[in-house]
C-alpha positions as CSV (number, residue, x, y, z in Angstrom):
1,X,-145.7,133.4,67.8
2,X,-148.4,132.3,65.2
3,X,-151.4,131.5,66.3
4,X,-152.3,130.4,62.5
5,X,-153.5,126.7,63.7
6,X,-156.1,128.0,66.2
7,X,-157.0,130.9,63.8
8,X,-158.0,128.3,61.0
9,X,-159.9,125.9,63.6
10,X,-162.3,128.7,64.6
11,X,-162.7,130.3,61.5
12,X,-163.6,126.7,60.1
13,X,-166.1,126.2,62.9
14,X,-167.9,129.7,62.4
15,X,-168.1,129.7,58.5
16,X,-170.0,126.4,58.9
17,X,-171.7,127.1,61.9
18,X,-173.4,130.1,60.5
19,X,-174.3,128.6,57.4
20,X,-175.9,125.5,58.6
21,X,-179.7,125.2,58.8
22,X,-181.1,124.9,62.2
23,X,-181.3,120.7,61.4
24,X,-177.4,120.5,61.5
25,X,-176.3,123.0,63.9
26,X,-175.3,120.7,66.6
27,X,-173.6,118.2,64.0
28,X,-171.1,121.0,63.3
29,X,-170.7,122.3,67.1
30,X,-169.8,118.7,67.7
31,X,-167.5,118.0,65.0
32,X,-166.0,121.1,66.2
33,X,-165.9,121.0,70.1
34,X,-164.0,118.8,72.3
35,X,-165.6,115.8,74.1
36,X,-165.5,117.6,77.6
37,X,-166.5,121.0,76.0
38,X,-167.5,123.7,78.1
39,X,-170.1,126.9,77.7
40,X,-169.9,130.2,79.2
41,X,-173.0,132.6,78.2
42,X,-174.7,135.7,80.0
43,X,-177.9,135.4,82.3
44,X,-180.0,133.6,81.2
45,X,-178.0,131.0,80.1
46,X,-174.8,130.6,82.4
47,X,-172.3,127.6,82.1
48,X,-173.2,124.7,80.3
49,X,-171.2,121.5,79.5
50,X,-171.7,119.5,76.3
51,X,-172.9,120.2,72.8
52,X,-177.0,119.0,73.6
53,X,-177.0,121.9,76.3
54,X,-176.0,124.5,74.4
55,X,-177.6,123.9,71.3
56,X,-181.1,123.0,73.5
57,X,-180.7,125.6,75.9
58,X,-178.9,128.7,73.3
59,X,-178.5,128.2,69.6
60,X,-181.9,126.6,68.7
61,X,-183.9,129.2,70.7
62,X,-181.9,132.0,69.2
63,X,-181.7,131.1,65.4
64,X,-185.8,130.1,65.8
65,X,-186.4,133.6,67.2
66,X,-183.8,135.9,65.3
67,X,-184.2,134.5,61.3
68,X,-181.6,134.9,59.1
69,X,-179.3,135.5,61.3
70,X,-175.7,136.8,60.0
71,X,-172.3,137.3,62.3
72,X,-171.5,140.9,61.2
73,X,-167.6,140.7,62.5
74,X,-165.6,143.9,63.4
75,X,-162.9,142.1,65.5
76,X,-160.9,138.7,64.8
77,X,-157.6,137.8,67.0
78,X,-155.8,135.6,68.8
79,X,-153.0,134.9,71.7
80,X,-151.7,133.3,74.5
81,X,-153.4,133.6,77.4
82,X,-151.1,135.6,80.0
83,X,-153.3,135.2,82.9
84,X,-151.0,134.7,85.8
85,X,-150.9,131.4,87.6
86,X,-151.8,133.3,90.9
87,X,-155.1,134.4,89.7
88,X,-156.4,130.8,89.1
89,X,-158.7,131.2,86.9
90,X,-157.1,130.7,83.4
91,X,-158.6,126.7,83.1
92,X,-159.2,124.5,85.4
93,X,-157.1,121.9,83.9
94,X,-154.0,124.5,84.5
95,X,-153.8,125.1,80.6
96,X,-154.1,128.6,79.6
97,X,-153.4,127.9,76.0
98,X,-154.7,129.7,73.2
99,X,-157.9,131.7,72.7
100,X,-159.0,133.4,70.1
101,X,-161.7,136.8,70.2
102,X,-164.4,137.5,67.8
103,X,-166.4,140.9,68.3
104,X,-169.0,142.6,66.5
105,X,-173.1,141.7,66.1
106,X,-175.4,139.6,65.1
107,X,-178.0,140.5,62.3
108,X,-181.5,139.2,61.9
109,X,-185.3,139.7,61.5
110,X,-186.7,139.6,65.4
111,X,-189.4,137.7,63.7
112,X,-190.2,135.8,67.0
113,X,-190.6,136.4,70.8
114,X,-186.7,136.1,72.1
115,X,-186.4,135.7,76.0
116,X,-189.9,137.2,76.2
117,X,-188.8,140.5,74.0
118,X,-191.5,140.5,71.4
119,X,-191.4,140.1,68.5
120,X,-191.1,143.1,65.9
121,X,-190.8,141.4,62.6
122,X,-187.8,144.2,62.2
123,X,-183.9,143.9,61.7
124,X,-181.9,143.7,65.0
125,X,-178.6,143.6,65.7
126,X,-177.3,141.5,68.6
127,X,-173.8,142.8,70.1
128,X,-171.6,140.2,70.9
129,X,-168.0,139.0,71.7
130,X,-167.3,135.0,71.8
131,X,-163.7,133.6,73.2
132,X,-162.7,130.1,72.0
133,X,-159.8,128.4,73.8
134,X,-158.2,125.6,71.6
135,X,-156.8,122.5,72.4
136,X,-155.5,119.7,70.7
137,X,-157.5,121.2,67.1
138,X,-160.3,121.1,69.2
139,X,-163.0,123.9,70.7
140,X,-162.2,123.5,74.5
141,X,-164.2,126.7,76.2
142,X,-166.4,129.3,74.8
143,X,-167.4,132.3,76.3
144,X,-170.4,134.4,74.3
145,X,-171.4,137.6,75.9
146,X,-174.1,138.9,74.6
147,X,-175.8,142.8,74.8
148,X,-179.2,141.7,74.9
149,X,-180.8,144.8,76.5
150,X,-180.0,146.8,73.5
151,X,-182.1,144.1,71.5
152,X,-185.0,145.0,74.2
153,X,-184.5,148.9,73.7
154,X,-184.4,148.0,69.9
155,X,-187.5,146.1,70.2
156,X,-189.1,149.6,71.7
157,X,-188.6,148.3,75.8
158,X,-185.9,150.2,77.5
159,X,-185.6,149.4,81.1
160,X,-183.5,152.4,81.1
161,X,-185.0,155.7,80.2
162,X,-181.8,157.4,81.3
163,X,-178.2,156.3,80.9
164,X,-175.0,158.3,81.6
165,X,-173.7,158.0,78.2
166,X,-175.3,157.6,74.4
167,X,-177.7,154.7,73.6
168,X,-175.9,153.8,70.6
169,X,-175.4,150.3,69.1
170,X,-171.6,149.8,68.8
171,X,-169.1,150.0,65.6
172,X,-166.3,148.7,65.3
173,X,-162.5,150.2,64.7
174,X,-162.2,153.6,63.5
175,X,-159.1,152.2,61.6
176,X,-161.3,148.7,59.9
177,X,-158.4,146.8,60.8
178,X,-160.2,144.4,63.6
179,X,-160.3,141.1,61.8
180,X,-156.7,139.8,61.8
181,X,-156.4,136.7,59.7
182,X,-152.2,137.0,58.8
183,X,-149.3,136.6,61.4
184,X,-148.6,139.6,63.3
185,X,-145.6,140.7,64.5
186,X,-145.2,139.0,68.5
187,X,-143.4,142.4,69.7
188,X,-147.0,144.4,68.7
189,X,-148.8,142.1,71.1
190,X,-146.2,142.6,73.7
191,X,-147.0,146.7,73.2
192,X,-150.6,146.3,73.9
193,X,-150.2,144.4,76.7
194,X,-147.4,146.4,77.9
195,X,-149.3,149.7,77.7
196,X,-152.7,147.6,79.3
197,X,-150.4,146.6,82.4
198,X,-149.5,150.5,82.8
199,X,-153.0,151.8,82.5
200,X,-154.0,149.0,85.2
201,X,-150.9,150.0,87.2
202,X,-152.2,153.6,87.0
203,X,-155.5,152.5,88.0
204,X,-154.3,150.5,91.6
205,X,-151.9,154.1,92.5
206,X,-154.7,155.7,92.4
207,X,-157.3,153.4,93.7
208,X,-155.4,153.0,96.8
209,X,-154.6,157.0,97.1
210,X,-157.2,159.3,99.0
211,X,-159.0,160.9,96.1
212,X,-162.3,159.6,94.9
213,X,-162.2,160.7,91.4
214,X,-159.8,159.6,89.3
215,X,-157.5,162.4,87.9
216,X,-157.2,163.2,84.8
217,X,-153.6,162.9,83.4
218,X,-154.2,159.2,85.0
219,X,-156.1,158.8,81.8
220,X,-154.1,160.9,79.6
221,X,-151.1,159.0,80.2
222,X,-152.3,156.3,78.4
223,X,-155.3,157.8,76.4
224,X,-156.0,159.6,73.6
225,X,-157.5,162.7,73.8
226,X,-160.5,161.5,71.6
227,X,-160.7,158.4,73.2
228,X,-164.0,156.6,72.7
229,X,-165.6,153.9,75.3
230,X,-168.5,151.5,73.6
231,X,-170.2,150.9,77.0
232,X,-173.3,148.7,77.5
233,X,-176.8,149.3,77.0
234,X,-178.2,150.7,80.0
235,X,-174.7,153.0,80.7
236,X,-174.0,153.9,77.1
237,X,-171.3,155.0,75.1
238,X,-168.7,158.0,75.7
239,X,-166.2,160.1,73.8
240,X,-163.2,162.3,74.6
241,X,-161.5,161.4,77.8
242,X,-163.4,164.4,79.4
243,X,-166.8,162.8,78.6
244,X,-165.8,159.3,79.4
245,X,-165.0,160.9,83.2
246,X,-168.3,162.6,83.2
247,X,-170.5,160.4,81.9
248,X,-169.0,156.8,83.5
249,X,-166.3,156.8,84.7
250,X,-167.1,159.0,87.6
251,X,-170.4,158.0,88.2
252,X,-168.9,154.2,88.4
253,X,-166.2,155.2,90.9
254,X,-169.2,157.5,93.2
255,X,-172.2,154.8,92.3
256,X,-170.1,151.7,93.7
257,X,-167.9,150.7,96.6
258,X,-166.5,147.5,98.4
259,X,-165.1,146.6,94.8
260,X,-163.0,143.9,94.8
261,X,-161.0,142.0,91.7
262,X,-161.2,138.8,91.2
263,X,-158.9,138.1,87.7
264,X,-159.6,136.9,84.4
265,X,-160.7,133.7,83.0
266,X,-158.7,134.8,79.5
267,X,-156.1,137.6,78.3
268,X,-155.4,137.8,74.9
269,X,-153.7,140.4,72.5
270,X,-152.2,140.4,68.9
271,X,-151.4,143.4,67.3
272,X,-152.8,146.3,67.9
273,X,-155.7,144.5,69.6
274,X,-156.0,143.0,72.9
275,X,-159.2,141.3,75.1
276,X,-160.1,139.8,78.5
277,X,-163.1,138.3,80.1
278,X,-163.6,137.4,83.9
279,X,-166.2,134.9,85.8
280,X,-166.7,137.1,87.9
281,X,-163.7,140.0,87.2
282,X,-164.7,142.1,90.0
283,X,-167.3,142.0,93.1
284,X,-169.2,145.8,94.1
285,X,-171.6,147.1,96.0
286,X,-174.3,149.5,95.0
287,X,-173.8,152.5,97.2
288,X,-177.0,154.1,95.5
289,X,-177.8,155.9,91.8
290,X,-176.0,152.9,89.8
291,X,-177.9,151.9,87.3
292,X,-180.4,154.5,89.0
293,X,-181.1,152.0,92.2
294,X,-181.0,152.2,95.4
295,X,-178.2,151.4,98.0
296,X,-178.0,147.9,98.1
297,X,-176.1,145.5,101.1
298,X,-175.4,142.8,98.0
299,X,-172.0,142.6,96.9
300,X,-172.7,141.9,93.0
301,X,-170.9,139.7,90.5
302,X,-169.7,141.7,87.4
303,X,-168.9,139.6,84.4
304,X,-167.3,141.6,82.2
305,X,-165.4,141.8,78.4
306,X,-163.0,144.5,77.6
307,X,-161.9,144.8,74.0
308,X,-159.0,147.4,73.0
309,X,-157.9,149.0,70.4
310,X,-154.0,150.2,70.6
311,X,-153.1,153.4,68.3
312,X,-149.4,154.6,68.6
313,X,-148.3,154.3,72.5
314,X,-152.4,154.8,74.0
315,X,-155.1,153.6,73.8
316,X,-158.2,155.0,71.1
317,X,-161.2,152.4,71.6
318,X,-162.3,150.0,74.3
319,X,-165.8,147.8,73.6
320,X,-167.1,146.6,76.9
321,X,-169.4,143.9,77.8
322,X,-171.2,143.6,81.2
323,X,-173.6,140.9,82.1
324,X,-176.0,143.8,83.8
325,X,-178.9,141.2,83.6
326,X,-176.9,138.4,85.8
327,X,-175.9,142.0,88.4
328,X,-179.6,142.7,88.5
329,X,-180.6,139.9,88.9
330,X,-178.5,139.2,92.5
331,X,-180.3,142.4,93.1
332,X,-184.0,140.5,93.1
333,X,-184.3,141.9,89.5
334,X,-185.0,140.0,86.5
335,X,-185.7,142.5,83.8
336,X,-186.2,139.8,80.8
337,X,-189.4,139.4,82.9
338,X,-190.0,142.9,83.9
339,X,-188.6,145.4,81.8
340,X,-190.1,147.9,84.1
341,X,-188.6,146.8,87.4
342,X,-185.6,149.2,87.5
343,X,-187.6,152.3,86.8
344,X,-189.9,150.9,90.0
345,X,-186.6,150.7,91.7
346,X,-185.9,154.0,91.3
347,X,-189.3,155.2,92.8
């Protein structure tokens, strides 16, 4: 299925978007966004409904703060949304329709304080991934997750001395393929998804077996060998299946307990590419040393983004998004406030 109509909407929206001065931002957000439009962003920010909000509350802030800011795009797709009915999160409105995935960082000078990270006066990049559903040639929903403790450890404050995998900002595909502005074969979509529903599958065998570490040949099966995971700031990024185990996968499985799933708000793929986003996709409990805290009684919301790449019949690159700020925070922790609260935490 072409998804050509949607495509064109959103890439309208962003081209003028990022070009407009900070006086006519919210004059293109509205001639782009439906009249009921709705806003999903990490913590600070949360939901908010209606252009004013999101421009008062987001956008202004951010473009005052970050100057000359760019969208530096790896990733560009689009797709149905195959969220089951059971899972009842797909819209309220019981319209999954079409969403499309942008990926990839914003670029600026940090030339202002940002969320009370100071100012540096130095280039930044912001990772990001934004889902638009569309409706009717319209912006119904947007969700923007944004990594904004790597613009903290960029800015020289790193609430995390030590992560389990490398502090690196994100690239994007190996293969420079990400941004898919053509039609796409449907049966390609149908592979990714296909091989996502076996790795999950995989996943729940094993998650309801007696071992606590997950084997390795569950991986392999639908991994590549030099698989690489673009984690967060604060956990890092990981290559080769055998250092993805070591240094998160493991730890995440040991670290925290009580999970529970909750579904996805969106699930998308074309191509070789494929992306979801939950509100919340999973609930856990901090059984101690995630993160480097203590055990912790809360059971936490994880908002999370995972991004594939598909190569062949496995899987060669996953980008992941958490809102860690929004799980500390239900921990008492608000690190945009106190960068050093976490390494108190740890005692």
């Amino acid at each position: 299925m072409s998804f050509q109509s949607e495509k064109r909407v959103v890439r309208a929206h962003m081209a003028a978007f990022d070009a407009a001065p900070l006086s006519e931002l919210g004059t293109v957000l509205r001639a782009s966004a439906a009249p009921d439009y709705r806003w999903r962003g990490v913590h600070p920010f949360y939901e908010l409904d209606g252009v004013s909000d999101v421009m008062r509350r987001f956008w202004l802030p951010l473009r005052k703060s970050i100057t000359h800011l760019q969208r530096r795009e790896d990733i560009f797709f689009a797709g149905d949304n195959v969220v089951p009915p059971e899972e009842g999160l797909a819209s309220e409105t019981g319209k999954a329709g079409v969403w499309t995935c942008s990926m990839g960082h914003f670029m600026g000078l940090l030339d202002h304080d940002w969320l009370g990270i100071p100012a540096t006066n130095k280039l930044v990049f912001l990772p990001y991934a934004e889902f638009h559903q569309v409706q009717d040639g319209q912006i119904a929903q947007t969700a923007l997750f944004l990594d904004i403790i790597s613009v903290m450890q960029q800015a020289g404050r790193n609430p995390f001395p030590q992560q389990t995998g490398a502090p690196v900002v994100p690239r994007g595909p190996r293969t420079h393929d990400g941004v898919l502005l053509g039609d796409t074969p449907a049966s390609e979509g149908r592979l990714t998804l296909d091989l996502l529903a076996r790795m999950i599958a995989d996943l729940d065998r094993y998650n309801r077996g007696v071992e606590q570490d997950y084997p390795r040949e569950g991986l392999a099966n639908t991994w590549h060998e030099d698989m690489i995971w673009y984690g967060p700031a604060g956990i890092g990024t990981t290559y080769t299946i055998d250092r993805y185990q070591q240094q998160h996968q493991f730890p995440f499985r040991r670290q925290l307990t009580d999970k529970r799933f909750n579904g996805h708000v969106a699930r998308i793929a074309e191509g070789n590419y494929a992306g979801w986003f939950g509100w919340p996709n999973l609930n856990n409990r901090n059984a101690g040393g995630f993160l480097g805290l203590p055990e912790s009684d809360v059971s936490a919301e994880m908002r999370v983004v995972d991004i594939y790449r598909r190569d062949g019949d496995k899987l060669a690159e996953n980008w992941v998004f958490i809102d860690l700020l929004h799980y500390l925070a239900q921990h008492g922790i608000d690190l945009l406030s106190d960068p050093d609260a976490v390494i108190r935490a740890r005692g």
